[in-house]
N, C-alpha and C positions, 0 to 999 in steps of 0.2 A: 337229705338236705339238713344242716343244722340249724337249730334253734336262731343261733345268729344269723345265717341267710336267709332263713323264713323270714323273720321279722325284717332283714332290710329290703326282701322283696317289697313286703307289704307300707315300706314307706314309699317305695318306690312308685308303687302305685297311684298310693295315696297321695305322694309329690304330682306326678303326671296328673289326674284330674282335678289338682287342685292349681294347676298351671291352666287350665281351660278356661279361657274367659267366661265371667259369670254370665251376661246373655246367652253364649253356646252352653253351654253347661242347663243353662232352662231350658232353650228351645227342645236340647234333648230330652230333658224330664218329662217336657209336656207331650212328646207323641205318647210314651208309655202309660204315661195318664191318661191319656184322651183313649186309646185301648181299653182301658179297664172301666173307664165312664159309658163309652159306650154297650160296654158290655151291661154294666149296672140299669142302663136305662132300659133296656131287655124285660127288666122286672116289672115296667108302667104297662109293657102291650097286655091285653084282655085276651085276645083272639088266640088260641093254641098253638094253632100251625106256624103265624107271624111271629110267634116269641118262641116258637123253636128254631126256627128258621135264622132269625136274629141273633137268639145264645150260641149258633152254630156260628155266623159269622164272626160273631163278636169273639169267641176262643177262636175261630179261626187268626184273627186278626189278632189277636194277645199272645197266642202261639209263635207266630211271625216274627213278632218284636223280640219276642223273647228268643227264640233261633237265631234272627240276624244281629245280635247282640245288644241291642239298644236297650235290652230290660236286663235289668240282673238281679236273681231274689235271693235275698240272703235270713239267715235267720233269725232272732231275735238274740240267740246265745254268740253269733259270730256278729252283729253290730256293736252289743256289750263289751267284744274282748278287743274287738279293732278301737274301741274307744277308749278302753283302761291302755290298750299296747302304747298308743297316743300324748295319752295325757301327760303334759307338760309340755309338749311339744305348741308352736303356734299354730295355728290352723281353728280358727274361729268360724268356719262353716263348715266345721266336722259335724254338730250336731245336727246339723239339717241335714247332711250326709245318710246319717245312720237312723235317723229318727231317734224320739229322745231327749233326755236332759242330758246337759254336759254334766262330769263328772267333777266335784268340785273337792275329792278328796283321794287318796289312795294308800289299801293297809296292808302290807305287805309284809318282810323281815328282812331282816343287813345279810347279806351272803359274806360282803369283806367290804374292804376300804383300803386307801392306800393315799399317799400322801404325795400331796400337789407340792409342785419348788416353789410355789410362796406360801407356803405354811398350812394352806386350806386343805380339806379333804376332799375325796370323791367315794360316794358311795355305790355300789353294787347291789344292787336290790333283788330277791327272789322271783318277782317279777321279769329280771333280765334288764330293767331301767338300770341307768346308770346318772348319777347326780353330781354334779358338783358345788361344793359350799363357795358363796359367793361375799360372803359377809367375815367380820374379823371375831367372830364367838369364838373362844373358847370350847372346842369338844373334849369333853374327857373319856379320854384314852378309846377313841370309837375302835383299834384293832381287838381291844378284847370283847366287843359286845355283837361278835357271830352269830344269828339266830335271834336275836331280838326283836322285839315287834318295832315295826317302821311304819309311820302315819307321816304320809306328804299332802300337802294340803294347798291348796290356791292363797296369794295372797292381795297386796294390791299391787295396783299397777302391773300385772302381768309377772309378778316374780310365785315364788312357794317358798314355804319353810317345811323343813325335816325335822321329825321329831323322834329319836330312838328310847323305845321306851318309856321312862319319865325324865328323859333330860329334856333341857331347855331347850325350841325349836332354835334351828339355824336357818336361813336364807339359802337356798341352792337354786342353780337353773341345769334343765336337762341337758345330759348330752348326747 
């Protein structure tokens, strides 16, 4: 599978549960929760046999969830990279998603550029992002600055600016 069908599976996904209405979207959170609570409360009984008995049912029961698909554990290093693959993208309950802060910046390098029919650029990012300039800056000459460091950044109102190197940032939105 290539780099580009990986990543549009993984929007794909990310499209689909983010099409889930947000009550369904809790209700499923909360049995997996209520799994793992129950197991936690395991750790109040005194009595030996009762609180093995219980951390038995309670994995029993987190097992389950986790089998029948409702629980999915993922790891700290693949919530970080589904959140960089993301960003810029709209999806304003990703970060509850993945746990976490939203990422409000990204440092990457230019792979290429190529130039839009109304005079604007699009960038190519090492990342695999790809950007389009959205505003009437002035870039100078972005096809010779291959490899250069690339800092995208959040701005307001839901737009970013691109900054290659030390040149002045430009406005772009994902694409």
């Amino acid at each position: 599978m290539t780099e580009k069908h990986f990543f549009a599976c993984k929007l794909a996904i990310l499209a689909a549960f983010l099409s889930v209405p947000a009550n369904d979207a809790r209700a499923q959170a909360a049995r997996p929760v209520a799994a793992l609570e129950r197991l936690k409360e395991c750790r109040l009984i005194v009595e030996a046999d009762a609180r093995a008995r219980c951390f038995e049912a309670g994995a029993a029961s987190l097992i389950s969830t986790y089998d029948n698909g409702d629980l999915i554990i993922i790891e700290r290093a693949q919530a970080d990279a589904a959140r960089r693959a993301m960003f810029g993208f709209s999806a304003p309950s990703l970060p509850a998603v993945f746990g976490g802060d939203a990422i409000d910046a990204l440092e990457t390098s230019l792979v290429r550029t190529a130039g839009a029919a109304n005079g604007a650029w699009i960038f190519h990012l090492a990342d695999g992002s790809v950007w389009r300039q959205i505003d009437n800056t002035r870039v100078a000459n972005p096809r010779n600055r291959q490899g250069e460091p690339v800092i995208v950044r959040k701005a307001a109102l839901g737009s970013y600016f691109l900054k290659i190197g030390d040149s002045r940032a430009i406005r772009v939105r994902r694409e």
